[in-house]
C-alpha positions in Angstrom: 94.4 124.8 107.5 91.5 124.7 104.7 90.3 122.0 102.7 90.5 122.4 98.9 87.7 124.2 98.4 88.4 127.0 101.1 91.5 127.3 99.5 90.0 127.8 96.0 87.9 130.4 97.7 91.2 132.5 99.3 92.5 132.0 95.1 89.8 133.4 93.8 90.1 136.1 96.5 93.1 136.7 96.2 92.8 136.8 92.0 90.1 139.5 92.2 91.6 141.7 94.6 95.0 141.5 92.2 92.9 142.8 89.5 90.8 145.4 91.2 94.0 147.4 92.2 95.6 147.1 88.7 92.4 148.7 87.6 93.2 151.2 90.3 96.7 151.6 89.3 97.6 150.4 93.1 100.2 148.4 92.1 102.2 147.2 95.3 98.6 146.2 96.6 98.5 143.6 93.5 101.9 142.4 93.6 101.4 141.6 98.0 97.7 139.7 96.4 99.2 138.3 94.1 102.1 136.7 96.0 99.2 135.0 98.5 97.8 134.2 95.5 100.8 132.4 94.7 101.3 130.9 98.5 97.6 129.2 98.3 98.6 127.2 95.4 102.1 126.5 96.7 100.3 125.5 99.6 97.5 123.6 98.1 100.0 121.1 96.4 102.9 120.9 99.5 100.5 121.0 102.5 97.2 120.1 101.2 93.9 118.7 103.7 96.7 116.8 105.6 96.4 118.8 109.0 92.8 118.8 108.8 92.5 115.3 108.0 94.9 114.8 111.1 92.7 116.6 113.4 89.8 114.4 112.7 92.4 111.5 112.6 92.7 111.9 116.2 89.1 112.7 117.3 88.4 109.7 115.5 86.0 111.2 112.9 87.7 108.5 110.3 84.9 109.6 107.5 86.1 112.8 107.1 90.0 112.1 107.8 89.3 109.7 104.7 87.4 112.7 102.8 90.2 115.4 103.8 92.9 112.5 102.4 91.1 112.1 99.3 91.3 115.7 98.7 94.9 114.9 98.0 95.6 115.8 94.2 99.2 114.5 94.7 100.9 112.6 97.9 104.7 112.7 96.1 104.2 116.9 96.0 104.0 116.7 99.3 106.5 117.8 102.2 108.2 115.0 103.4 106.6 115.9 106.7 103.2 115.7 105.2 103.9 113.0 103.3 104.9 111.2 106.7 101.5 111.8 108.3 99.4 111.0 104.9 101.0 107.6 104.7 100.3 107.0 108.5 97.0 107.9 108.1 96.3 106.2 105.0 98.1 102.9 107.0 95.3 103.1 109.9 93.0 103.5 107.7 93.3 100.5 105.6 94.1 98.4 109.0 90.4 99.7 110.4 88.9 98.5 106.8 91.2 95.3 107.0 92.9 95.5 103.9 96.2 94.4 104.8 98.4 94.4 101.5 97.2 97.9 101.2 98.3 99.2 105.0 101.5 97.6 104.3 102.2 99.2 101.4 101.8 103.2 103.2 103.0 101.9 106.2 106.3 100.6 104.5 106.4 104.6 103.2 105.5 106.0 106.0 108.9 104.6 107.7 110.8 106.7 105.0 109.0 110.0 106.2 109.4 111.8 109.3 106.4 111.0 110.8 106.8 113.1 114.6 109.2 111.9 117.2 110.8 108.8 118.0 108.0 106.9 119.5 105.4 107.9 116.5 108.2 106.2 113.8 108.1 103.4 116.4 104.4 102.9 116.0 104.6 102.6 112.4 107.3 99.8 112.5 105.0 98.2 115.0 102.5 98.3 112.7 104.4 96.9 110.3 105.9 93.5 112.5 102.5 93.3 113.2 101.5 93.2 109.2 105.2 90.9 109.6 103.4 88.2 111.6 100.0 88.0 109.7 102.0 86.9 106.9 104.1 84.7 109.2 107.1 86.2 108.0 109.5 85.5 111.2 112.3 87.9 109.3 110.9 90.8 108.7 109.2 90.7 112.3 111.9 90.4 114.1 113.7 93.3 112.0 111.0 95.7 112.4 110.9 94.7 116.1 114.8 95.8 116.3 114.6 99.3 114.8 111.2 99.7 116.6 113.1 98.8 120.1 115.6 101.1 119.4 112.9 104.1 118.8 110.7 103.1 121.5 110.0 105.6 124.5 106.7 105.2 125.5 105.8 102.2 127.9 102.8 101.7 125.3 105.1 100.8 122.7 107.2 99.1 125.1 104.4 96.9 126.2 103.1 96.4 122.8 106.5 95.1 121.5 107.4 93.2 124.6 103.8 90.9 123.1 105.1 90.8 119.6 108.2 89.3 120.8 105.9 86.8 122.1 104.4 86.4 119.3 107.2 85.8 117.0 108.8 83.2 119.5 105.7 81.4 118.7 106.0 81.1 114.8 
């Protein structure tokens, strides 16, 4: 759990201390630095800042979970679970700054990912018939309102779908 530069830090590290016991003539020692050597960068591109950007997602420091994100070289070299969580995140994000094209767009990816259990995926479809009835788009509401149902445990997400209904019985 480092950001990028904390990461370059352990590479660099790790580089050195490969080198100093081939100098030595210590080779097992440079092989087992060099293969973490080898596990930071595999890391740095699968893993990346997304569990420390998801720590301050949930404290609600949404500066830094925005800084951590940005530290990002690549979302598609993600793992499909990080991949879940960095579109989710991304999705809030762009709801709390009112871009709404924008939290559609990773929200809609986000629902592709395993994102946590059942009633996590059920947030981001809620999300997403909630993006449904800005637009007054009646379809896609209900739709998303359907799988979200059927993935809804919490009484939260109940509740909250129980007033979309509502809401698309208005349109």
């Amino acid at each position: 759990m480092y950001n990028s530069l904390g990461r370059y830090a352990l590479m660099a590290i790790f580089l050195m201390a490969a080198l100093v016991c081939v100098f030595f003539t210590q080779y097992e020692l440079a092989a087992v630095a060099g293969f973490l050597f080898l596990f930071v960068i595999w890391s740095h591109f699968r893993h990346s800042s997304v569990l420390m950007a998801s720590k301050y997602f949930k404290n609600n420091e949404f500066e830094k979970a925005k800084l951590m994100l940005a530290e990002v070289p690549n979302p598609e070299r993600l793992s499909k679970n990080r991949r879940g969580y960095y579109e989710f995140m991304q999705g809030n994000m762009a709801l709390k700054e009112e871009l709404w094209d924008k939290a559609e767009y990773h929200f809609q990816l986000a629902s592709r990912f395993p994102v946590g259990g059942k009633t996590q995926k059920s947030f981001v479809l809620i999300h997403l018939a909630n993006l449904a009835l800005r637009k007054k788009d009646k379809e896609k509401a209900e739709a998303y309102v359907k799988v979200a149902k059927e993935l809804a445990e919490s009484t939260r997400s109940k509740d909250i779908i129980v007033k979309i209904e509502k809401e698309i019985g208005k349109l």
